[in-house]
Backbone as JSON, one array per atom type, in Angstrom:
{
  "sequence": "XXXXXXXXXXXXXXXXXXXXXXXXXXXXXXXXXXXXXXXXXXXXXXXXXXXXXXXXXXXXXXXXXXXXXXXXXXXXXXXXXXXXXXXXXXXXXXXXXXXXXXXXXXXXXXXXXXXXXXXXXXXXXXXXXXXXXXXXXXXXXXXXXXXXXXXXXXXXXXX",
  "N": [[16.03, 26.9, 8.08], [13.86, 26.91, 10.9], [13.27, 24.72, 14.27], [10.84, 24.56, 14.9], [9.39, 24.99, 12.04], [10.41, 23.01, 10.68], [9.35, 21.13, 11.72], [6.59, 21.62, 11.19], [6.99, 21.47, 8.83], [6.92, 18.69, 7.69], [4.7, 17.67, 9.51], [2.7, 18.73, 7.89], [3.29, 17.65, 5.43], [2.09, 14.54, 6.23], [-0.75, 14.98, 6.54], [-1.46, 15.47, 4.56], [-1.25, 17.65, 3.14], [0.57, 18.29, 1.68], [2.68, 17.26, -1.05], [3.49, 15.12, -0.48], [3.62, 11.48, 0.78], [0.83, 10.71, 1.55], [-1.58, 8.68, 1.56], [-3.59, 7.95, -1.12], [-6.88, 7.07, -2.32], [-6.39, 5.25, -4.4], [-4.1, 4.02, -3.59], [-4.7, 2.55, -1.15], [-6.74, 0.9, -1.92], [-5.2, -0.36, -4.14], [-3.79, -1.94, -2.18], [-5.98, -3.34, -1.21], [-7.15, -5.08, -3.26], [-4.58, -6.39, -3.84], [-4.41, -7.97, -1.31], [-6.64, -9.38, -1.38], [-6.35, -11.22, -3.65], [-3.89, -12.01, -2.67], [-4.84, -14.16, -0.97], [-5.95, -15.82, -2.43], [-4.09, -17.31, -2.95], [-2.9, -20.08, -2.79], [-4.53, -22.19, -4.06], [-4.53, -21.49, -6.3], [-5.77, -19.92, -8.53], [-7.75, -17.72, -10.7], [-9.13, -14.67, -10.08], [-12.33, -13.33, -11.19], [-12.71, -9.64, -11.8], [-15.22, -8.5, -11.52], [-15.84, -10.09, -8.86], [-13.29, -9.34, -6.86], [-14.2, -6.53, -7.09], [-17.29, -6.57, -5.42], [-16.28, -7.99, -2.84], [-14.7, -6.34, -2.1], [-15.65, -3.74, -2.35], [-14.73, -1.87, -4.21], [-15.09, 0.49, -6.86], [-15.63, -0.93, -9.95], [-14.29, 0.02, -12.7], [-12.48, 1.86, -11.83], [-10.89, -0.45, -10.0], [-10.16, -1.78, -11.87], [-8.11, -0.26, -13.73], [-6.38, -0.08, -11.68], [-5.66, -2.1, -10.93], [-4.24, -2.91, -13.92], [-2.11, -1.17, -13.5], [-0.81, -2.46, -11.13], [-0.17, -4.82, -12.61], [1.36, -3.74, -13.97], [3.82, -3.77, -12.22], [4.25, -5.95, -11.87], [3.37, -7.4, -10.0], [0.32, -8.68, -10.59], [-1.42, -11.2, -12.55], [-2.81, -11.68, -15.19], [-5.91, -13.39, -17.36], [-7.26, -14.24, -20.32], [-10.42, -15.18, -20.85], [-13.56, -17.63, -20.15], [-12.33, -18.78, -18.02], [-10.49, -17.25, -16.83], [-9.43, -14.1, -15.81], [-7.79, -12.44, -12.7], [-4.87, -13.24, -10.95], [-2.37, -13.35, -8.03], [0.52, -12.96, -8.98], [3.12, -13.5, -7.89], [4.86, -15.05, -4.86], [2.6, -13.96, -1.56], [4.55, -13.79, 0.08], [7.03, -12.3, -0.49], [6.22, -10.07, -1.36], [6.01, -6.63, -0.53], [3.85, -3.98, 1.52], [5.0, -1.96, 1.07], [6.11, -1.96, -1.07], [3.92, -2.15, -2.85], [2.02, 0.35, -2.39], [4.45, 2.03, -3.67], [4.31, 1.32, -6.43], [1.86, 2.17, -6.83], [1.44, 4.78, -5.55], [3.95, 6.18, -5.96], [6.98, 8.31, -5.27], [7.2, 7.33, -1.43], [8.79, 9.02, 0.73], [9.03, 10.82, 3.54], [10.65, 13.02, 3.4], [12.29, 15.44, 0.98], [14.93, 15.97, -0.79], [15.35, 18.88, -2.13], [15.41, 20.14, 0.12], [16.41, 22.24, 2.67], [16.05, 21.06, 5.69], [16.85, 18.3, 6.28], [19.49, 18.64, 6.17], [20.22, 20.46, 8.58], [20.71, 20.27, 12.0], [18.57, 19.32, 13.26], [18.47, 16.97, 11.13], [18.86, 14.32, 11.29], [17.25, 13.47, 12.98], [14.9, 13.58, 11.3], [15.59, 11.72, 9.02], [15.51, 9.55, 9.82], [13.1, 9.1, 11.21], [11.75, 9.14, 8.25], [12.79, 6.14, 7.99], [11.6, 5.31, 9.89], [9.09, 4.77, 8.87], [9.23, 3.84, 6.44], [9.8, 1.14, 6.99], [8.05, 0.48, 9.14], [5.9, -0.13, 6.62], [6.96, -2.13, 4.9], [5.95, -4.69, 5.95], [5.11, -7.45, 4.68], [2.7, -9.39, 2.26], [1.63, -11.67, 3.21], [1.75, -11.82, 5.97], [0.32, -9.69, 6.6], [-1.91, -9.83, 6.35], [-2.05, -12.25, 7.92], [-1.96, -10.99, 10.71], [-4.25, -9.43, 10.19], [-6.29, -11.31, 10.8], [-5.93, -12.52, 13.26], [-6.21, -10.21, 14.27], [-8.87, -10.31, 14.36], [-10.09, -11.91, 15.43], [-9.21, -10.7, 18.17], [-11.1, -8.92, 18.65], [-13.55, -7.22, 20.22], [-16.83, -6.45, 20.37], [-19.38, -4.05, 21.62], [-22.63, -3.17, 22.34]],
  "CA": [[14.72, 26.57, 8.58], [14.34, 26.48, 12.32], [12.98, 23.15, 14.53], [9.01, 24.76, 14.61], [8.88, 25.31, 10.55], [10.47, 21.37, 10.27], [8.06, 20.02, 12.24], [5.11, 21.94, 10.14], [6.72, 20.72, 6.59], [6.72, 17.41, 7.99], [3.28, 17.44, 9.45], [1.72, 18.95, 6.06], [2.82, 16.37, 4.68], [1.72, 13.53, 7.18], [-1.52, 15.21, 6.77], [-1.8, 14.97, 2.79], [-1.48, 19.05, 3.05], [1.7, 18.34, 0.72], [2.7, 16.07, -2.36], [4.58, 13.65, -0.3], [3.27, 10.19, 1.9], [0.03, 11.16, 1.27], [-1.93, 7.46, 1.06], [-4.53, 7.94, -1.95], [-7.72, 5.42, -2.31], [-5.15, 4.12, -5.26], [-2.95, 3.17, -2.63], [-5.28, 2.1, -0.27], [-7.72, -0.47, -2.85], [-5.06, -1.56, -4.39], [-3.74, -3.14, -0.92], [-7.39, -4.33, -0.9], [-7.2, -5.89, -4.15], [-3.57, -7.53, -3.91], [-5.26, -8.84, -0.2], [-8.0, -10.52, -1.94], [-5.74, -11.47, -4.32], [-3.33, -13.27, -1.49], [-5.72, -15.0, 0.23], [-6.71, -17.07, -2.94], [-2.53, -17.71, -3.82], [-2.06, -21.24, -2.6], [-5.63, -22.17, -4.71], [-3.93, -20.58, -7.92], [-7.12, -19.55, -9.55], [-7.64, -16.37, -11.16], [-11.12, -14.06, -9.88], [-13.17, -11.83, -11.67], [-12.57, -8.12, -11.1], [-16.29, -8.2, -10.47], [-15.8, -10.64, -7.61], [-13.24, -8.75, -6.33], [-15.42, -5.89, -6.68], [-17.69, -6.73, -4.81], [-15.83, -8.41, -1.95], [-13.68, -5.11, -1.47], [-16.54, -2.74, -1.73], [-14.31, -1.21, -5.08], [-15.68, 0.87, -8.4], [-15.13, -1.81, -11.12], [-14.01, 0.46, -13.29], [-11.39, 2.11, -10.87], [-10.47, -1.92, -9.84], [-9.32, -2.42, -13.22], [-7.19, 0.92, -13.4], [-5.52, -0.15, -10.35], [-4.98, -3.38, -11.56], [-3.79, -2.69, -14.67], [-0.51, -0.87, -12.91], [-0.29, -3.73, -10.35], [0.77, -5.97, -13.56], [2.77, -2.72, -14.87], [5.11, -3.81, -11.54], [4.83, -7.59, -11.75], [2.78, -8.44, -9.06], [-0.95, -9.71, -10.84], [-1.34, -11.88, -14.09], [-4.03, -11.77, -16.23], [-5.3, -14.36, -18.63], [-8.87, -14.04, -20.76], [-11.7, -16.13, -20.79], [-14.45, -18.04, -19.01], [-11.72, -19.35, -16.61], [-9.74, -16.26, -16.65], [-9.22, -13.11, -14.34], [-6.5, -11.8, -12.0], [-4.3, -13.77, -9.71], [-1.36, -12.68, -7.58], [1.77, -12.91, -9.79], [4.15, -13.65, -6.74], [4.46, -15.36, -3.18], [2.85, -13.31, -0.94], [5.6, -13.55, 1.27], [7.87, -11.79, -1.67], [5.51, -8.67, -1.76], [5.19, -5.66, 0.85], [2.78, -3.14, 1.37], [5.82, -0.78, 0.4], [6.1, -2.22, -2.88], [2.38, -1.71, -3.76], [2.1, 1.57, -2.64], [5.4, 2.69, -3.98], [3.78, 1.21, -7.51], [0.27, 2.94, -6.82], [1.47, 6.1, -4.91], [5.42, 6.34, -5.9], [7.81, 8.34, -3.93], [6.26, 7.64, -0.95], [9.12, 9.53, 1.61], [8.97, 12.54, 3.53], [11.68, 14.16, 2.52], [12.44, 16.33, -0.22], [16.31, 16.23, -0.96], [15.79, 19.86, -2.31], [14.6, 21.29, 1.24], [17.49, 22.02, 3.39], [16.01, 20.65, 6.89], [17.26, 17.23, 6.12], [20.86, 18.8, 6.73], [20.14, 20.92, 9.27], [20.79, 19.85, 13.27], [17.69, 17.82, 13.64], [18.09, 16.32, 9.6], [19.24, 12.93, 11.14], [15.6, 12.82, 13.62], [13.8, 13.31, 10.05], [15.89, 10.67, 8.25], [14.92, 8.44, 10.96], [11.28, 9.12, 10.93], [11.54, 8.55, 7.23], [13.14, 4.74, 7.94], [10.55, 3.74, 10.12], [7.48, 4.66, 8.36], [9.24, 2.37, 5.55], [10.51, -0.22, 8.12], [6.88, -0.23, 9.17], [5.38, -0.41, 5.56], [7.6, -3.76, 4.98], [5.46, -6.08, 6.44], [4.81, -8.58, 3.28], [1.12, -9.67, 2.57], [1.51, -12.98, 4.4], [2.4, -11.52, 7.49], [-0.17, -8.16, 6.81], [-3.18, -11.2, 6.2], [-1.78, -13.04, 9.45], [-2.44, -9.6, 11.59], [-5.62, -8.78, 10.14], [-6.93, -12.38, 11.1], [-5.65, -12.53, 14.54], [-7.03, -9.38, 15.21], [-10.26, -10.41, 14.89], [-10.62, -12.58, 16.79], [-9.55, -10.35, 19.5], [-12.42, -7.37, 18.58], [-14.82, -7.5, 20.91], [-18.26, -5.8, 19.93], [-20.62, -4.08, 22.41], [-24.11, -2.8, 21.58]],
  "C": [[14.88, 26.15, 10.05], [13.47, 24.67, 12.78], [11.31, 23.16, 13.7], [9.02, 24.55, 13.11], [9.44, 23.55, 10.05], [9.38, 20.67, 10.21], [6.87, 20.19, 11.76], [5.63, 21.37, 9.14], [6.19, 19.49, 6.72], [5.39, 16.95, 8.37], [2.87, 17.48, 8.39], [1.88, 17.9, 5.77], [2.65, 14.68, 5.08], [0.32, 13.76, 6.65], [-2.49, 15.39, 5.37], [-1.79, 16.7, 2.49], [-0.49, 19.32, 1.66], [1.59, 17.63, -0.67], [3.23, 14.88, -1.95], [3.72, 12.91, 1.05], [1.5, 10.88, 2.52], [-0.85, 9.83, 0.56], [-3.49, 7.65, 0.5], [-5.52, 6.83, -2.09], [-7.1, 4.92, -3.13], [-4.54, 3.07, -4.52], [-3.92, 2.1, -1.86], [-6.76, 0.72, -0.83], [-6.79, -1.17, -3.38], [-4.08, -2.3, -3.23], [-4.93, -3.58, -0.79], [-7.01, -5.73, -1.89], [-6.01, -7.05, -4.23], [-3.91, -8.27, -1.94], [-6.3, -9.9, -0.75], [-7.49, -11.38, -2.74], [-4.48, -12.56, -3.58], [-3.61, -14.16, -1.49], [-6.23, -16.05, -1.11], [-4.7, -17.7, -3.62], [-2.49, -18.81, -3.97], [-3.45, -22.03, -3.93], [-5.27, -22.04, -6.2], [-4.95, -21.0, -9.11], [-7.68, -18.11, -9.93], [-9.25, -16.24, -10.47], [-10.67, -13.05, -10.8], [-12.36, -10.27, -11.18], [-13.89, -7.79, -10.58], [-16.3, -8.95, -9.08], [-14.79, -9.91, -6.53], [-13.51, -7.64, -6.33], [-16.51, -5.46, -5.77], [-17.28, -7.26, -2.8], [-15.05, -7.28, -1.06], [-14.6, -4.19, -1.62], [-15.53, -1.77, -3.11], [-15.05, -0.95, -6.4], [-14.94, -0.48, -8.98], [-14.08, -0.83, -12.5], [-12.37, 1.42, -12.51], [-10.58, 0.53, -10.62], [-9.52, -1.87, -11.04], [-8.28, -1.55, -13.83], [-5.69, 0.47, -12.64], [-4.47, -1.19, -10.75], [-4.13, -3.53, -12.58], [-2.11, -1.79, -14.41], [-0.07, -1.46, -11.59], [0.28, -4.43, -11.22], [1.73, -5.28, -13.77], [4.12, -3.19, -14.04], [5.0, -5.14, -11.63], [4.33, -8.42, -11.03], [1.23, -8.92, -9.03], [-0.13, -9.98, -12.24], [-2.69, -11.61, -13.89], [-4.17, -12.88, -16.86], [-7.18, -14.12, -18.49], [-9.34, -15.37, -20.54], [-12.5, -16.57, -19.91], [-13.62, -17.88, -17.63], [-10.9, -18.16, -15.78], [-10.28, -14.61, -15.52], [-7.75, -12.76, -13.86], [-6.29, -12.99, -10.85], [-2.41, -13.04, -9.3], [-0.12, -12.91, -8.43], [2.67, -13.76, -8.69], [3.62, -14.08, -5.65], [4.14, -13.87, -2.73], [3.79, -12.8, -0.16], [6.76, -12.82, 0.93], [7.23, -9.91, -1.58], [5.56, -7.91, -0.49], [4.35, -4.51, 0.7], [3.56, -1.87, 1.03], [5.72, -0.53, -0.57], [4.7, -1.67, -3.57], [2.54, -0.41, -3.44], [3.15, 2.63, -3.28], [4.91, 2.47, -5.33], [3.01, 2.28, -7.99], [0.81, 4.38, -6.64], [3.12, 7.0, -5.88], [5.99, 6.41, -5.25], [6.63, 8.4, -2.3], [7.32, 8.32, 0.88], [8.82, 10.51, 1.66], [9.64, 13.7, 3.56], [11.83, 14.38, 1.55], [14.3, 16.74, -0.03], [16.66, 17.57, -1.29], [15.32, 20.79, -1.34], [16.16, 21.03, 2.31], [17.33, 21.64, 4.83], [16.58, 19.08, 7.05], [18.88, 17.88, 6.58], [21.42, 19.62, 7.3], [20.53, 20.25, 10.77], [19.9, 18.98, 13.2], [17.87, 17.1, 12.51], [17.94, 14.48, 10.04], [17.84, 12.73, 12.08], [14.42, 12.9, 12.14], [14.1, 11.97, 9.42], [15.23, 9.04, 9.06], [13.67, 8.23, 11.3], [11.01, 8.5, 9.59], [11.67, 7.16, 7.26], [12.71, 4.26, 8.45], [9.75, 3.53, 9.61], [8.18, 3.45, 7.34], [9.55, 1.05, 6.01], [8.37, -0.64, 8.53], [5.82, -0.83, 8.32], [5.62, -1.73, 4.87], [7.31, -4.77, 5.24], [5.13, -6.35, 5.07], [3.02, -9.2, 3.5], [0.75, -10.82, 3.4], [1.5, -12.51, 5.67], [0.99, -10.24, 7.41], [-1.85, -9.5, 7.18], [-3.06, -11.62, 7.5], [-2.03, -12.1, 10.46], [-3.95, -9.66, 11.77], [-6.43, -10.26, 10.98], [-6.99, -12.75, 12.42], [-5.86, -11.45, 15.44], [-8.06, -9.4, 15.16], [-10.49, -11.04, 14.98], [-10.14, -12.6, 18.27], [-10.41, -9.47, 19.5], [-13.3, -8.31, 18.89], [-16.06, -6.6, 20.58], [-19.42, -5.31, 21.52], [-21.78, -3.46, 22.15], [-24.77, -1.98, 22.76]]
}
């Protein structure tokens, strides 16, 4: 495979054209839901799925899907009743946005061990593309929460 036909597999699948790193609303609610789910950790009080529901703008019925293979890896609890609901399982500071989507999504590199451009001349500029996207996926929810918060209150609004 020459450089040009790399650099298309690799796009495709940047671009969800493929099967691989391809971030599904799965992926992408349930980082909502284990966010909402953070932000009440230190509190350690279970919510609703309708509250977060509502708060994330998620189907209820999808929510609870999601949720339901967030516990499959370890990171909500459950517990019934009035008082009961979902809370984060784990420190945020324990969790990264790898982990969830690697739950939600799976493999989520862009290589394919059975494509021979990986051990081709450029293989080691792919492998290296592959280790940042997960180097950048690594931030932990404490730290992803601490972003989102400090960037807004630098967004400025004009009308």
């Amino acid at each position: 495979m020459n450089l040009k036909n790399e650099f298309l597999y690799i796009i495709r699948h940047f671009l969800g054209d493929g099967s691989k790193m391809k971030i599904t609303s799965k992926g992408r609610y349930g980082i909502k839901i284990m966010l909402e789910l953070a932000k009440n950790f230190n509190k350690n009080q279970f919510l609703k799925s309708k509250e977060i529901s509502e708060k994330q703008n998620i189907p209820i019925k999808y929510l609870e899907q999601i949720i339901n293979n967030l516990k499959k890896c370890g990171f909500v609890e459950s517990a019934r009743g009035a008082e009961g609901g979902y809370k984060i399982a784990k420190n945020p500071e324990t969790i990264t946005i790898f982990e969830i989507l690697q739950c939600l999504e799976g493999n989520l590199s862009i290589l394919d061990s059975k494509n021979d451009f990986i051990k081709g001349d450029s293989g080691q500029f792919w492998i290296e593309i592959d280790e940042k996207i997960r180097s950048m996926l690594s931030i932990n929810l404490y730290d992803f929460i601490t972003r989102i918060e400090n960037n807004k209150d630098s967004m400025m609004y004009y009308i």
